[in-house]
Backbone as numpy.savetxt, mean C-alpha at the origin, in Angstrom:
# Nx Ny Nz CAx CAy CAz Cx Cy Cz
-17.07 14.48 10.96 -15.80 14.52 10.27 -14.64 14.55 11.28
-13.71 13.59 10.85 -12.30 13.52 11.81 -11.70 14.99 10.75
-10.28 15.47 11.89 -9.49 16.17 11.49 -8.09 15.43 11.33
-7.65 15.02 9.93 -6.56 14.08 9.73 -5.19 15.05 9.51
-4.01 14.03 9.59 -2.78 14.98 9.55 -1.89 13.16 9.37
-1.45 13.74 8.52 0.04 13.49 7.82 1.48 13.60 8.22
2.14 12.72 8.58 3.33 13.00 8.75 4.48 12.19 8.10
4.53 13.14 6.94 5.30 12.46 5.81 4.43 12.67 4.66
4.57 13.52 3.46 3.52 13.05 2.46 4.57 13.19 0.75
4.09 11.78 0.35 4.98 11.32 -0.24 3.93 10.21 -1.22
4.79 9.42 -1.69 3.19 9.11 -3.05 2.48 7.79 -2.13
2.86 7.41 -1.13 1.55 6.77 -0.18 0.92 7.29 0.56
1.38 8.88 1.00 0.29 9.57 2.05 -0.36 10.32 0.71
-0.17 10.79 -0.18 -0.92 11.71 -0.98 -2.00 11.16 -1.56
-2.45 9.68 -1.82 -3.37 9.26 -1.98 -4.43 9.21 -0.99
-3.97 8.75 0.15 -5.14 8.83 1.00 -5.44 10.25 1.63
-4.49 11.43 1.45 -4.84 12.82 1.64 -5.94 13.17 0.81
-5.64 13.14 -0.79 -6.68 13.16 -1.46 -7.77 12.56 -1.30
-8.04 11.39 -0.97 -9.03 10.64 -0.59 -10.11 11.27 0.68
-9.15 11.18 1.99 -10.05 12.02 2.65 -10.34 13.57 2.72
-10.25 13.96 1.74 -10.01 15.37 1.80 -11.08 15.72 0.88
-11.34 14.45 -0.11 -12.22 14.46 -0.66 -13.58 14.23 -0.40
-13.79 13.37 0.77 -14.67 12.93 1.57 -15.54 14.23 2.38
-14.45 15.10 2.70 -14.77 16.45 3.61 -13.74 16.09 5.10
-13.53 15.69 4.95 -12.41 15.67 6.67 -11.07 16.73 6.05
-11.50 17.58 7.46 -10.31 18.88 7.23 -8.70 17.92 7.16
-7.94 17.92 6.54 -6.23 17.51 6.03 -5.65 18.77 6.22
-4.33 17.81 6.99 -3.37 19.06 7.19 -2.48 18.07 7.08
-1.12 18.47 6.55 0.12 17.39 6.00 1.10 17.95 5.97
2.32 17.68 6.24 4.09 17.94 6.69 4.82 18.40 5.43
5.38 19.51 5.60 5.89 19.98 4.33 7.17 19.40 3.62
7.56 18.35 4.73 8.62 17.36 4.45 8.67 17.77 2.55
8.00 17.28 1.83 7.60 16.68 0.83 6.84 17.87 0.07
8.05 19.12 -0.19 7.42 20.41 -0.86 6.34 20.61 -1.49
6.96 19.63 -2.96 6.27 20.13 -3.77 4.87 19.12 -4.19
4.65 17.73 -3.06 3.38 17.06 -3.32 2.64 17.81 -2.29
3.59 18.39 -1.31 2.14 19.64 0.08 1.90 20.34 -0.94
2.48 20.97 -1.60 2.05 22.16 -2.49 0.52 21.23 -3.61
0.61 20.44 -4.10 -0.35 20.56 -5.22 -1.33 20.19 -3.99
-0.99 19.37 -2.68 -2.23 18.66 -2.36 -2.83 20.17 -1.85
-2.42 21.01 -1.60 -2.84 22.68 -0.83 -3.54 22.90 -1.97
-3.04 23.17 -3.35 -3.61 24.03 -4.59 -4.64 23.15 -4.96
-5.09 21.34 -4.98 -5.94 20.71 -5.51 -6.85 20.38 -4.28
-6.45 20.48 -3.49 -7.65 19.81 -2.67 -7.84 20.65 -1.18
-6.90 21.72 -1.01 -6.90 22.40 -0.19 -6.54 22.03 1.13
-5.77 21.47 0.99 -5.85 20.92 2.51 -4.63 22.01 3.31
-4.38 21.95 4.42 -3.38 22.90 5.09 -1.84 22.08 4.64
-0.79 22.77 4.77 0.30 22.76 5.10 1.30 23.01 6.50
1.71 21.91 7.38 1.98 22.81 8.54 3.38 21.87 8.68
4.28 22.37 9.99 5.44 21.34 10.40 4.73 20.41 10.99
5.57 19.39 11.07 5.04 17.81 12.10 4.18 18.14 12.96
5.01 19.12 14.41 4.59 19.11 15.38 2.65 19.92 15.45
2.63 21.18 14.49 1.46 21.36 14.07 0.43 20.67 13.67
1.07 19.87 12.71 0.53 18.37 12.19 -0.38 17.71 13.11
0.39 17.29 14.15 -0.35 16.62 14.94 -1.08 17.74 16.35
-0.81 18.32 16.46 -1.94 19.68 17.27 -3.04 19.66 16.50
-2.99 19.83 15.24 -4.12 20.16 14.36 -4.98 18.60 14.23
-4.78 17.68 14.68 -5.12 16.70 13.81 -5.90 15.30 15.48
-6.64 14.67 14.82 -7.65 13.98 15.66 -6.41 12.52 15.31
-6.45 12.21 13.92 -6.38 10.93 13.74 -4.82 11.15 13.05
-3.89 10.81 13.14 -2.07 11.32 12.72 -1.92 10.13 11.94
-1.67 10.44 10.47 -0.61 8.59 9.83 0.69 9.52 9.53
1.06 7.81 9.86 2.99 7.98 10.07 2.76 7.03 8.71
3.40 8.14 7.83 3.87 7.56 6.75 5.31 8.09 5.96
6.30 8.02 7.06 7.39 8.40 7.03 8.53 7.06 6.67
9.30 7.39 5.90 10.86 6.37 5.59 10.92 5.53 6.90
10.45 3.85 6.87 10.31 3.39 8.33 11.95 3.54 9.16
13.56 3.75 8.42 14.37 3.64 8.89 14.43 5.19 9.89
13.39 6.30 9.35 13.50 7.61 9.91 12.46 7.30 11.03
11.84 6.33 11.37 10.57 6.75 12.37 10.81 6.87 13.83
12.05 6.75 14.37 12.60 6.75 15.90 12.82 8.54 15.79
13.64 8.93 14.42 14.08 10.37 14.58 13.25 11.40 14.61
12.31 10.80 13.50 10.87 11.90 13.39 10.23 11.74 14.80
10.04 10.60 15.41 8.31 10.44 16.29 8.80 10.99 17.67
10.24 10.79 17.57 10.78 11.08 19.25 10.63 12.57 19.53
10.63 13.20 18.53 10.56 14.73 18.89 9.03 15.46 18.70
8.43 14.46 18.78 6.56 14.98 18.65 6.37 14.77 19.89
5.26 15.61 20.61 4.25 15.48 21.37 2.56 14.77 21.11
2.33 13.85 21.51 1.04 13.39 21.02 -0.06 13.66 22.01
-1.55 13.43 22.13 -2.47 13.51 22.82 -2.86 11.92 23.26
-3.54 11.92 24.51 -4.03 10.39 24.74 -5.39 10.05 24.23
-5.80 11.26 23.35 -6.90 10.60 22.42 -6.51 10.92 20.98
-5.30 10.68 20.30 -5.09 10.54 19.20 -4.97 9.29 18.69
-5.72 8.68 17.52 -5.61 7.61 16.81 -4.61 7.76 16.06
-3.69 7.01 16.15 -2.02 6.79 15.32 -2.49 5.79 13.94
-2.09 5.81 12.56 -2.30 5.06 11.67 -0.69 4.72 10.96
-0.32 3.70 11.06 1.10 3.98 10.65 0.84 3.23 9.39
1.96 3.27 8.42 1.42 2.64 7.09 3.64 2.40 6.67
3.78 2.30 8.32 5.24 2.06 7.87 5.93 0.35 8.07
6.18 -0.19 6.77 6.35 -1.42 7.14 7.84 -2.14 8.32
7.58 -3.10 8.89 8.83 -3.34 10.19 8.65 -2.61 10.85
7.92 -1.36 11.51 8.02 -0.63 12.83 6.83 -1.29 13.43
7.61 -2.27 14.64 6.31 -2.39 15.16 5.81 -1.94 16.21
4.54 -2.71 16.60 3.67 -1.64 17.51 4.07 -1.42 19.14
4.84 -1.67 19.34 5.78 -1.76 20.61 6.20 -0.48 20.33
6.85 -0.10 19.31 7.67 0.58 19.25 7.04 2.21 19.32
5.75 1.76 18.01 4.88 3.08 17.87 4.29 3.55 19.25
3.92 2.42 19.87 2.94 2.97 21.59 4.36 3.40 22.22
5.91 3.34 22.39 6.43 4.12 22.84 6.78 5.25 22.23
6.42 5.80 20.86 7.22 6.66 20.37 6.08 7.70 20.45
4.92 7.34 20.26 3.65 8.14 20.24 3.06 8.01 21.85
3.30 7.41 23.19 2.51 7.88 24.43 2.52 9.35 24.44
1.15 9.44 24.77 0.32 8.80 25.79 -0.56 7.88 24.40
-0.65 8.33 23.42 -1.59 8.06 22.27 -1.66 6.35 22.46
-2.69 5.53 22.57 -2.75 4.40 22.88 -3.53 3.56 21.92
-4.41 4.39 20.97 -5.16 3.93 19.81 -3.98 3.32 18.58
-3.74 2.59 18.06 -2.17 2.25 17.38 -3.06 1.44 16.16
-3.41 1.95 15.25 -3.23 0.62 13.56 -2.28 0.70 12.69
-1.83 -0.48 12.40 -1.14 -0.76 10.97 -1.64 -1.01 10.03
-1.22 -0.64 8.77 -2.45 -0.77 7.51 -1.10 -0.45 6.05
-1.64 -1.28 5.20 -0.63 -1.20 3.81 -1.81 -0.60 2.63
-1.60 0.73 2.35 -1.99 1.47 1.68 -1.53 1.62 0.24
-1.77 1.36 -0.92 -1.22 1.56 -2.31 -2.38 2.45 -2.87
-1.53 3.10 -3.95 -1.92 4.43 -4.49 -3.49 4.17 -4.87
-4.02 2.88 -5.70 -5.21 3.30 -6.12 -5.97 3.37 -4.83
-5.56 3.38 -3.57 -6.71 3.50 -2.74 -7.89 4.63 -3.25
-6.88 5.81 -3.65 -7.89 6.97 -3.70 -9.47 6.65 -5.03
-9.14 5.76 -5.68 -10.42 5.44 -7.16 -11.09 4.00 -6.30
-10.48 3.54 -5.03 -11.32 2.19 -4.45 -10.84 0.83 -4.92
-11.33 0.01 -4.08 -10.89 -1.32 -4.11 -9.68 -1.59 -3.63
-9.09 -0.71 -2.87 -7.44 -1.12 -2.55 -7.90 -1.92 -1.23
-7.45 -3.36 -1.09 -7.55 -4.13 0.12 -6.68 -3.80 1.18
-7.41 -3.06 2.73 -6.72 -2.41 3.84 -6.30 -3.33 4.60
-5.39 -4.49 5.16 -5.07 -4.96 6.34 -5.13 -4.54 7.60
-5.77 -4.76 8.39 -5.58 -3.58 9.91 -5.11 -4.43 11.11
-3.77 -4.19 11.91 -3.38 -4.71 13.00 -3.13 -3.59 13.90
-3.74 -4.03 15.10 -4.42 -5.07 15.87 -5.69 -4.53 15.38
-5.99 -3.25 15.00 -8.09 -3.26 15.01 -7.74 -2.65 13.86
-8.87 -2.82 13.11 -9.22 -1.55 11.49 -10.59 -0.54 11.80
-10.68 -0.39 12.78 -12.48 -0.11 13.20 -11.92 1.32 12.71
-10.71 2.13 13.11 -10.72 3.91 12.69 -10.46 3.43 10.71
-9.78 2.23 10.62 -9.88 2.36 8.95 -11.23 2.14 8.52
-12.15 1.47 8.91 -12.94 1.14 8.78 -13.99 2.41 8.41
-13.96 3.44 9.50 -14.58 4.51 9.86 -14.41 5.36 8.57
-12.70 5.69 7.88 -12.14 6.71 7.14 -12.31 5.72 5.41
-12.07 4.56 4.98 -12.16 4.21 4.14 -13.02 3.30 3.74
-14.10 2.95 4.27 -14.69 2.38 3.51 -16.34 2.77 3.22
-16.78 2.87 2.62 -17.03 1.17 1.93 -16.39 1.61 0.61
-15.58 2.57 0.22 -14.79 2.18 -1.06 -13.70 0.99 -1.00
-13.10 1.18 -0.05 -11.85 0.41 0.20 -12.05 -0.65 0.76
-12.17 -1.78 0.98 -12.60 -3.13 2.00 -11.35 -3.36 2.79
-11.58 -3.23 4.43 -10.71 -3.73 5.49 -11.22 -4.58 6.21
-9.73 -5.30 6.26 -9.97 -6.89 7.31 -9.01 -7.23 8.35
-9.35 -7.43 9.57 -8.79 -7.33 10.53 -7.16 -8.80 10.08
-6.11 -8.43 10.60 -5.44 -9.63 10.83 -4.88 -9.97 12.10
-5.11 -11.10 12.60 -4.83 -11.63 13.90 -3.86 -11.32 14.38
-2.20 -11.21 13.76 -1.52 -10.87 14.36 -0.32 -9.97 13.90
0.64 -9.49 14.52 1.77 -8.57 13.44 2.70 -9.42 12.62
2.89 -10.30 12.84 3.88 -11.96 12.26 2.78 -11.52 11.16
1.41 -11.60 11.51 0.54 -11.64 9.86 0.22 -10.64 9.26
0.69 -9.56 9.76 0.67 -8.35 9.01 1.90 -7.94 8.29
2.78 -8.49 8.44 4.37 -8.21 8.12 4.04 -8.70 6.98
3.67 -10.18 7.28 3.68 -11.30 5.90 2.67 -10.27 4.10
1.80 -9.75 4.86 1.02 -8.54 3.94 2.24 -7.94 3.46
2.73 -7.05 4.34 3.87 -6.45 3.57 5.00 -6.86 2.28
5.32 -7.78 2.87 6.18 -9.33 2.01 4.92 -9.33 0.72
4.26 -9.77 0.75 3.47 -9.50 -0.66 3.16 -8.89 -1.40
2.40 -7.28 -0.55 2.61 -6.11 -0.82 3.79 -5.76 -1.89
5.06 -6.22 -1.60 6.40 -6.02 -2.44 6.17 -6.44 -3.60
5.31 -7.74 -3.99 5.44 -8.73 -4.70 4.98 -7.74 -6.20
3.93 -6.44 -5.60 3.24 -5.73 -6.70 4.09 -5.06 -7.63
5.44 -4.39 -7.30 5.99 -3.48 -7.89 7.15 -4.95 -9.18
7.26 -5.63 -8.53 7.75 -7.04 -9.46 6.93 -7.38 -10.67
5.79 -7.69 -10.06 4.76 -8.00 -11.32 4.67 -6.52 -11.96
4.52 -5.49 -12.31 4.95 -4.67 -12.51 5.49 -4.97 -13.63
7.11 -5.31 -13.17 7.91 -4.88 -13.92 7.99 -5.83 -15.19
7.29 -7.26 -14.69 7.23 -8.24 -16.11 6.35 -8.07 -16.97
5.09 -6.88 -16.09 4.17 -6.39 -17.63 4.78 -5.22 -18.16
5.74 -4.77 -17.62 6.71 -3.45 -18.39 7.84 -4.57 -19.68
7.93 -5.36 -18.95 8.91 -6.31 -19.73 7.85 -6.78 -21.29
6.92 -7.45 -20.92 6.23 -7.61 -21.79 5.57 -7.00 -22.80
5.61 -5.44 -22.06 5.02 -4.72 -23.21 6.06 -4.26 -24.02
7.18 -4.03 -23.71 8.31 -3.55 -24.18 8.62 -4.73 -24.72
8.59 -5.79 -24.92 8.76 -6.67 -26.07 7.63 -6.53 -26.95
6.11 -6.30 -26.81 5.22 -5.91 -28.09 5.33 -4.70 -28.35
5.78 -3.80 -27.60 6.02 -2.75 -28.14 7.36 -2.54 -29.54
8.44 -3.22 -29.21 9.50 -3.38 -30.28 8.79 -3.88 -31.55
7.94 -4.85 -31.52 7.61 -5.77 -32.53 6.74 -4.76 -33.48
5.68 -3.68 -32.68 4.26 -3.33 -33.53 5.02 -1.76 -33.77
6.23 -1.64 -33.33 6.56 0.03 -33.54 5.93 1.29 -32.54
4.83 0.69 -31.80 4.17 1.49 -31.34 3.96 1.17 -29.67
5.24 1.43 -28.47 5.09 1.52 -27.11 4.19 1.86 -26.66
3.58 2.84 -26.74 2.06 3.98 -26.21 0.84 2.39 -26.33
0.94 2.46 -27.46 -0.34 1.89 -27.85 -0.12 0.15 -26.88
1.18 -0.43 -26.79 1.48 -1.86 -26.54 1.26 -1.80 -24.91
1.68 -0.78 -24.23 2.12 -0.52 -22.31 0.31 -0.56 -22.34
-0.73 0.20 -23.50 -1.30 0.22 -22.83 -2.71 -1.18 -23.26
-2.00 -1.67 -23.96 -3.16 -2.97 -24.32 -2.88 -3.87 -22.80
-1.15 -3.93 -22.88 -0.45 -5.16 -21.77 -1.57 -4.88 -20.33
-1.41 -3.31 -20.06 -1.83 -3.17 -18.46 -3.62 -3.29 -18.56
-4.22 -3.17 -19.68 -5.27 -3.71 -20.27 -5.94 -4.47 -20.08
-4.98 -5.52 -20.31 -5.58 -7.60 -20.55 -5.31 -7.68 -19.02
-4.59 -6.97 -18.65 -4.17 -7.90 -16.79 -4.90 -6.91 -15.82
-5.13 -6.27 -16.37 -6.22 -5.18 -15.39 -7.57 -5.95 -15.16
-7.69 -5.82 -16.86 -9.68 -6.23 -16.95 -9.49 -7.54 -16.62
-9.11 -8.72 -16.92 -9.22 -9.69 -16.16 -9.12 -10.00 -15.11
-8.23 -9.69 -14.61 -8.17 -9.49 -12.60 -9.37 -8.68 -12.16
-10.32 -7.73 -13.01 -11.31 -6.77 -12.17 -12.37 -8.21 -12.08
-12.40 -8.81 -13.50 -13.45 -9.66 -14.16 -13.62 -11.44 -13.15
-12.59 -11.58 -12.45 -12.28 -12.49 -12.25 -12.74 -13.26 -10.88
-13.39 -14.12 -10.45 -14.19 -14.89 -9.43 -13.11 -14.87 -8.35
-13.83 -14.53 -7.09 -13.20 -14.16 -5.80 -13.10 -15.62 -5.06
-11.72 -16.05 -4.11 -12.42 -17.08 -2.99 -10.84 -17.78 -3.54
-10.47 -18.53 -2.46 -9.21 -19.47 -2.65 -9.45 -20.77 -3.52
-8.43 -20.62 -4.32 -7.77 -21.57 -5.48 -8.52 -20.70 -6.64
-8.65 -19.71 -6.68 -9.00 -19.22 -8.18 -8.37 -18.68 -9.08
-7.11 -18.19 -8.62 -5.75 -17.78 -9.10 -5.31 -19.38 -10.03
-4.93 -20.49 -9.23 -4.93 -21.63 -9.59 -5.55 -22.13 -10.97
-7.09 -21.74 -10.73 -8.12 -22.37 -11.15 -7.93 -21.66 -12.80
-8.13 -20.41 -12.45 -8.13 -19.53 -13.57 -6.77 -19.37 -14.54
-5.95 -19.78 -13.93 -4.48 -20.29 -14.79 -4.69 -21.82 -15.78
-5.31 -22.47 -14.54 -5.30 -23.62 -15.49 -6.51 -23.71 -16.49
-7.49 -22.99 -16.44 -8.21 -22.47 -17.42 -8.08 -22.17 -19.25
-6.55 -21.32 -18.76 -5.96 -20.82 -19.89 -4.98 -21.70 -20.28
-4.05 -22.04 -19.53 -3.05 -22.55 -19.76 -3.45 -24.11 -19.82
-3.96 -24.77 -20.98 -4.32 -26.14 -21.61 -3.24 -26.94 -22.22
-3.66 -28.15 -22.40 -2.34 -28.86 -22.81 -2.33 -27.96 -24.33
-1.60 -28.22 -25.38 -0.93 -27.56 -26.46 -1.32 -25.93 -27.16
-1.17 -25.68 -25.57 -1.65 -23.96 -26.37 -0.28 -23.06 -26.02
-0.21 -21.61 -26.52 0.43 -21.34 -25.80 1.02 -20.38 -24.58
-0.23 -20.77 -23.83 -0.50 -20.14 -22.33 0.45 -21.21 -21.50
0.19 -22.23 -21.80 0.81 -23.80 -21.08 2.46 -23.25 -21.47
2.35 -22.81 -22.94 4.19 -23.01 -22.82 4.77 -21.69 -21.85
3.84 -20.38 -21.59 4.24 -19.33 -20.82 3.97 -19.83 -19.90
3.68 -20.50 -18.94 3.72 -20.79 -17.53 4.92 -21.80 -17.80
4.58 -22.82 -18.26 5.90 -23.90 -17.74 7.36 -23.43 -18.21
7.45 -22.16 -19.13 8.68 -21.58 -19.30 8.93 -20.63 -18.11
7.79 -19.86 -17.58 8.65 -19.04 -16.41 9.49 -20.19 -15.13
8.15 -21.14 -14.91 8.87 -22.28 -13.87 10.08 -22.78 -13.98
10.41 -22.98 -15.57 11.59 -23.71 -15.48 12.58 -23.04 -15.25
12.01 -21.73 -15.77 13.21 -20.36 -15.74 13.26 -19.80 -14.22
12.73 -20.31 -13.70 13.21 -20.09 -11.94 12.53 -18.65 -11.54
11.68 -18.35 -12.11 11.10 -17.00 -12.04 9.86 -17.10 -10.48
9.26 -18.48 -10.54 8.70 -18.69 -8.82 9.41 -18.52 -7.62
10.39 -19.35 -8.76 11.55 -19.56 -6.89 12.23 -18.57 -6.87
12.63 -17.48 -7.25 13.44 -16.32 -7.61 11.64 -15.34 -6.45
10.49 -15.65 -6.90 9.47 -14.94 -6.47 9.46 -15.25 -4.67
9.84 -16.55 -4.44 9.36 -16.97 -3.39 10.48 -16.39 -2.78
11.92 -16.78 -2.88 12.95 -16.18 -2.31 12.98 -14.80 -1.74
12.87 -14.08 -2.79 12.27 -12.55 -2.80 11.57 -12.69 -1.21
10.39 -13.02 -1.34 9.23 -13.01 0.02 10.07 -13.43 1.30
10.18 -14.76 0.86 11.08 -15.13 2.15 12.50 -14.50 2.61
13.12 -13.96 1.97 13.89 -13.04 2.49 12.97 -11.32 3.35
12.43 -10.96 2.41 11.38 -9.88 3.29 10.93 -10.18 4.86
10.65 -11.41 4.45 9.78 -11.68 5.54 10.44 -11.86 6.82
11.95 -12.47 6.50 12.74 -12.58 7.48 13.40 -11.49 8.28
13.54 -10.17 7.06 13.83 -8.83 7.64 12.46 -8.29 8.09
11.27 -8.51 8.01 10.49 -7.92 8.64 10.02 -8.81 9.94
10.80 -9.91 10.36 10.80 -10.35 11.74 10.43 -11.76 12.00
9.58 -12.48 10.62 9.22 -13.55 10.84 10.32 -14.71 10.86
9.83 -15.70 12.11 10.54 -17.01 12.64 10.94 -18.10 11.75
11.55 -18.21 11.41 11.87 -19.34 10.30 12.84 -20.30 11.23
C-alpha cells in the first residue's frame, strides 16, 4: 500500500480519495475544502492535515488544486526526491510542475471525473501512467498519451462532458413540462443515454455508425440530428474545443 495525500480536495480529489481509501492505502487530504475533509474523515477515515503535512505524510501527492492557484500553493511546499507528483490540473504544464515540486522528478498528468470512484472512468497519463496504473486499475482503464499537445487536447474534450450534460438537462426539462412529472423525466433522459453508451460497441467510427443506425431516412432521429446541424449546435461544439485548446497551448 502507497501512502496518498491530496492537495486540494474538492469534488475531483474526493472521488479518487474515496476510491483509494477504499482500496486500503492510508489518505491524508488538505483542509482547504472543510467541509468535503470533514465527511471524507467521518466516511472513510482518512486524515486531515495542512498542505505541507500533506505531503510529509504522503508517498504519492495529487495536485488537484484551482490550476490558476498552482504557482501560489506548490511554491511554498517542500517535496521529497522520491515523491510521485499526480497533477489532475488542466494547462499546468510539466515544466512547470518539475520546477514547482524539485527535487520530486516522478511527474503524471491524468483527467479524473467523478465516476472514477464506481469504475470505468478512462485515465489519460502524460508522460507515464505506470503509478496510475498501479493506484487505479483494473477498475479504471489507463492509456499512455504521447505527448502534452495530446493531453491538453483530452482536456478540450474532457469540457465537452459538462455541455452534453446540459442538453440532456435541456431535454428532460422539456419531457418533464409535457408528463408533469421532472423526477420521473431527468431520470428516464439520463437512462436512455447512460444504458446505451454502457451497451454500445467499442473501436473508431462507432459513434458514427451507431447514429446512423438510428437516425434513418423518414424517422424522427434523422430530423433530431439534421436539426441540431442546421442549428449550429456542432460548430458552436467545435468552436467551444478549439478555443480550449488554444488556451491550453495548442499550435494552430
Amino acid at each position: 500500500m502507497k501512502r496518498i495525500g491530496f492537495i486540494g480536495t474538492g469534488h475531483i480529489a474526493a472521488p479518487m480519495a474515496r476510491f483509494l481509501a477504499g482500496k486500503g492505502h492510508p489518505v491524508t487530504v488538505s483542509a482547504r475544502n472543510a467541509d468535503v475533509a470533514a465527511g471524507l474523515a467521518a466516511s472513510h477515515g482518512v486524515a486531515v492535515a495542512d498542505n505541507q503535512d500533506v505531503v510529509d505524510a504522503s508517498d504519492v501527492v495529487f495536485l488537484c488544486v484551482r490550476p490558476p492557484l498552482a504557482q501560489e500553493v506548490l511554491q511554498r511546499l517542500s517535496f521529497r526526491s522520491t515523491h510521485q507528483i499526480v497533477s489532475v490540473m488542466a494547462g499546468v504544464p510539466v515544466t512547470m510542475l518539475k520546477a514547482l515540486c524539485a527535487p520530486a522528478a516522478e511527474i503524471t498528468v491524468t483527467i479524473p471525473l467523478g465516476y472514477l470512484e464506481q469504475g470505468g472512468c478512462p485515465l489519460p497519463g502524460f508522460p507515464d501512467g505506470r503509478v496510475l496504473r498501479d493506484l487505479f486499475e483494473p477498475e479504471n482503464p489507463v492509456h499512455d498519451v504521447a505527448t502534452e499537445d495530446a493531453l491538453n487536447m483530452h482536456f478540450a474534450v474532457c469540457a465537452m462532458v459538462p455541455g452534453i450534460l446540459d442538453i440532456i438537462a435541456t431535454g428532460s426539462q422539456w419531457l418533464g413540462q409535457r408528463t408533469g412529472d421532472a423526477a420521473a423525466a431527468e431520470t428516464y433522459a439520463t437512462q436512455l443515454v447512460s444504458g446505451y453508451l454502457a451497451c454500445m460497441a467499442r473501436g473508431a467510427g462507432r459513434l458514427a455508425a451507431e447514429r446512423d443506425s438510428l437516425a434513418t431516412e423518414g424517422t424522427i432521429s434523422l430530423q433530431m440530428t439534421r436539426a441540431l446541424r442546421e442549428g449550429g449546435a456542432h460548430d458552436a461544439l467545435t468552436g467551444a474545443m478549439n478555443a480550449i485548446g488554444v488556451q491550453l497551448g495548442e499550435k494552430r
